[in-house]
C-alpha positions, 0 to 999 in steps of 0.5 A: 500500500506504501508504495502504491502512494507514489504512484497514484500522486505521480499518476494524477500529476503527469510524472512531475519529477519536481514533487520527489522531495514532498512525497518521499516524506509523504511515503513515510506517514502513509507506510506507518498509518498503513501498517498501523491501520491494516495490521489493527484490522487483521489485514495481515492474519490470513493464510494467502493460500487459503484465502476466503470471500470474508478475507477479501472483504477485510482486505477491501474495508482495511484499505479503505480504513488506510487511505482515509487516516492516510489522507487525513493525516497528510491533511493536518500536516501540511495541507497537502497543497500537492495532492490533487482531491483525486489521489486518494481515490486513486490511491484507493483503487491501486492499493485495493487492486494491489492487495487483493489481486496479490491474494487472488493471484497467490491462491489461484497459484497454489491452486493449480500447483496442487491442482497438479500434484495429485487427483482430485476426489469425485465424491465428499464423505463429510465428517464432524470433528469434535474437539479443536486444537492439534487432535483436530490437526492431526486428523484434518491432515491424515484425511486429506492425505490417506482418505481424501474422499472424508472431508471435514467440514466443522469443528465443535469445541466448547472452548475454541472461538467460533469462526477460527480455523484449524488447518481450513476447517472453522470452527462451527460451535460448541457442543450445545451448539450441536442441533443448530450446527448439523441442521446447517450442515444438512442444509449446505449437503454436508450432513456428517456420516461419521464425527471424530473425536478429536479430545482427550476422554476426559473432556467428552463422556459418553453422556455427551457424545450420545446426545450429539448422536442423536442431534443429526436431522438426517440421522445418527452416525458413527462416533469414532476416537482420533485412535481409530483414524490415527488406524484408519480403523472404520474408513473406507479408503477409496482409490482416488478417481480420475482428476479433472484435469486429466479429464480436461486433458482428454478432452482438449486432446479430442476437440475441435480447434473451434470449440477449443478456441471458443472455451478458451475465450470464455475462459478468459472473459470469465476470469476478466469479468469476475475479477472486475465484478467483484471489485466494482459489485463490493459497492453493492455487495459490502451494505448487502452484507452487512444488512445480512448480518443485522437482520438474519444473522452470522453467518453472513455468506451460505455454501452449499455442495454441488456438482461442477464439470465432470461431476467434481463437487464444489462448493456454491457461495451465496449471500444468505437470504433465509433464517436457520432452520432451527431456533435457538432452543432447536425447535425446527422453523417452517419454510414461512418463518425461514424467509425474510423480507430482506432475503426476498429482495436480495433474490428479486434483484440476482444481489444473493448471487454476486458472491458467485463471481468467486466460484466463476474466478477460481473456476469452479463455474462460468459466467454462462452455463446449466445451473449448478443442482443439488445432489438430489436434483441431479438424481432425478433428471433422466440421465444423473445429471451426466449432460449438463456436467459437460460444461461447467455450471454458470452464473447464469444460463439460457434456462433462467433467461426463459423462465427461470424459477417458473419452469419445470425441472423438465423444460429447465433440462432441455433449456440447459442440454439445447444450451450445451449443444448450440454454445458460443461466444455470441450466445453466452453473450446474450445470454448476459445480456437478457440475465441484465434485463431479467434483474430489472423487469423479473422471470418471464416465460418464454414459449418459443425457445421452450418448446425449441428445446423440447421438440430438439430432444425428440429426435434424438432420443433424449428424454426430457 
């Protein structure tokens, strides 16, 4: 950020060498307000490689903070007769790009990097840990390296601060927390089929771990000691299938070069628009938040498990728009408590989505493409969902700019299939441009590319 000042100073007035002597002195006092500033907000505390949304956020808020003590401070010194109204501005806009895109860029790299360096895992096998500290360590790393099928996805400690993180994995709440936890869980498609008692004995009797058993909405599961996966001991360890970017690989191998220079386009508008929509949407996305966490509550941002190119699980993030599905005494609330005005306007105008843009920069989807279903849906199209995995899932899709939420899940699929069949530049970019409209005038139905879809599975012999 220090070095960033400069720069927006020289920029606003044209590389005036004669102004060296005033901004060196200027560099001084912004670097330590910046390291004042940033380093009280915690700017500095995230794992780069494991960089978050909420991460992203405090980078955006701390720069913000910075640049106005900066600003002010320069003001009481001296009057900053040379600094033009605009170089905070500037100022601002370089330094977030530089601290944010420093991130993005490191994580993406350690994504590839890992990416390559062993197959990625189809399916997820969630699993609860209980207890935080290095027991929770332990077992977060055994998994990952010999059974990375078993994904942990929470920690419950009565004693550990939530939303810390161990190894990547947060810290969900303490054990009284249980009923509340789980249902969330179930609700992102991460139910527990096994938790890991990760403490000493002594912390958690049998009492305790019964009572957490039996809290699962979807059922009990396995309760097992950090012994027993220290010997993997009730894990069933499943050979790693093929990675998707071996799967890539193969299909670059056989495609045409036209279909290949078409997704390598839509790659790089993907990557282009995401990146500025995110910086360009934290006007927008940032009061959202916060009108979030006023009104429903922590946590701010919803996940849930789906399925992406190849069928390789992902997790989707979106701003939360409805209630816990459990109250605080773990009364289960119906679907009309859950909802929230707030919620329903966040959804009219697509701003619950915007969040999304992650998942289209780190490229677990497109901007363009099927929407991404949960498990239980895929199950229940004709084909498992195998078609509409051929590309991967988008933002939006031509099935939402021709009805949207008011189709059926018949005429949904044939939307997505004639989509994935008729793909280019010039269709995707339509396709954005009709989603524009549809923010602004609502879903509405449209007949003729409906029925187009249906009429092209005939032929083939593809069910709708």
């Amino acid at each position: 950020m220090t070095a960033t000042w400069p720069l927006a100073v020289a920029l606003r007035r044209d590389f005036d060498l004669e102004l060296f002597d005033l901004v060196w002195r200027d560099v001084v006092l912004v670097g330590l307000v910046a390291a004042f500033v940033l380093n009280g907000l915690g700017v500095h505390r995230a794992f780069w490689r494991h960089v978050t949304v909420e991460d992203l956020v405090r980078v955006a808020l701390g720069v913000a903070a910075a640049v106005t003590v900066a600003t002010g401070v320069l003001f009481v010194v001296d009057r900053a007769p040379h600094m033009p109204r605009s170089v905070p501005v500037i100022h601002l806009l370089l330094a977030g790009t530089a601290l944010v895109g420093a991130r993005l860029a490191w994580m993406l790299l350690a994504r590839r990097r890992s990416g390559k360096a062993g197959p990625s895992v189809p399916e997820i096998r969630p699993v609860l840990l209980v207890g935080a500290g290095d027991g929770a360590a332990l077992a977060i790393g055994l998994l990952r390296h010999a059974a990375p099928a078993w994904r942990p996805v929470g920690i419950l400690d009565d004693e550990a601060t939530v939303s810390r993180m161990i190894d990547g994995v947060p810290v969900l709440g303490a054990l009284a927390d249980a009923p509340l936890v789980l249902a969330r869980l179930d609700v992102q498609g991460l139910a527990p089929e096994k938790a890991i008692v990760t403490g000493p004995p002594d912390r958690f009797d049998e009492a305790t771990l019964e009572r957490l058993r039996a809290a699962g909405r979807s059922g009990r599961f396995d309760l097992v000691r950090l012994a027993d996966i220290v010997r993997l001991d009730g894990f069933e360890i499943e050979p790693a299938a093929d990675s998707a970017s071996a799967l890539a690989a193969a299909d670059v191998r056989t495609m045409p070069r036209r279909r290949l220079a078409y997704l390598l386009a839509k790659r790089t508008l993907d990557t282009v628009v995401a990146a500025s929509g995110l910086l360009l949407g934290a006007i927008v996305l940032l009061p959202a938040a916060a009108a979030v966490r006023l009104w429903l509550g922590s946590p701010v941002f919803f996940t849930q498990l789906r399925r992406g190119r190849g069928m390789v699980p992902f997790m989707l993030l979106k701003l939360r728009t409805m209630a816990d599905p459990v109250d605080a005494e773990g009364r289960e609330r119906s679907e009309d408590e859950r909802h929230h005005p707030l919620g329903r306007f966040l959804r009219r105008f697509k701003i619950d989505e915007l969040p999304q843009l992650w998942n289209v920069l780190v490229g677990d989807m497109a901007l363009v493409g099927p929407r991404p279903l949960v498990d239980r849906d895929l199950l229940a199209l004709p084909d498992r969902g195998r078609a509409r995995a051929a590309m991967r899932p988008g933002l939006t899709g031509w099935a939402q700019v021709n009805g949207g939420q008011i189709l059926g899940p018949a005429e949904k699929h044939a939307l997505d299939l004639w989509y994935i069949r008729h793909a280019s530049l010039a269709l995707d970019l339509r396709i954005l441009w009709l989603t524009l409209l549809m923010v602004v005038r609502g879903e509405r139905v449209n007949p003729v590319e409906v029925q187009r879809a249906l009429a092209a599975l005939e032929p083939a012999g593809v069910p709708a």
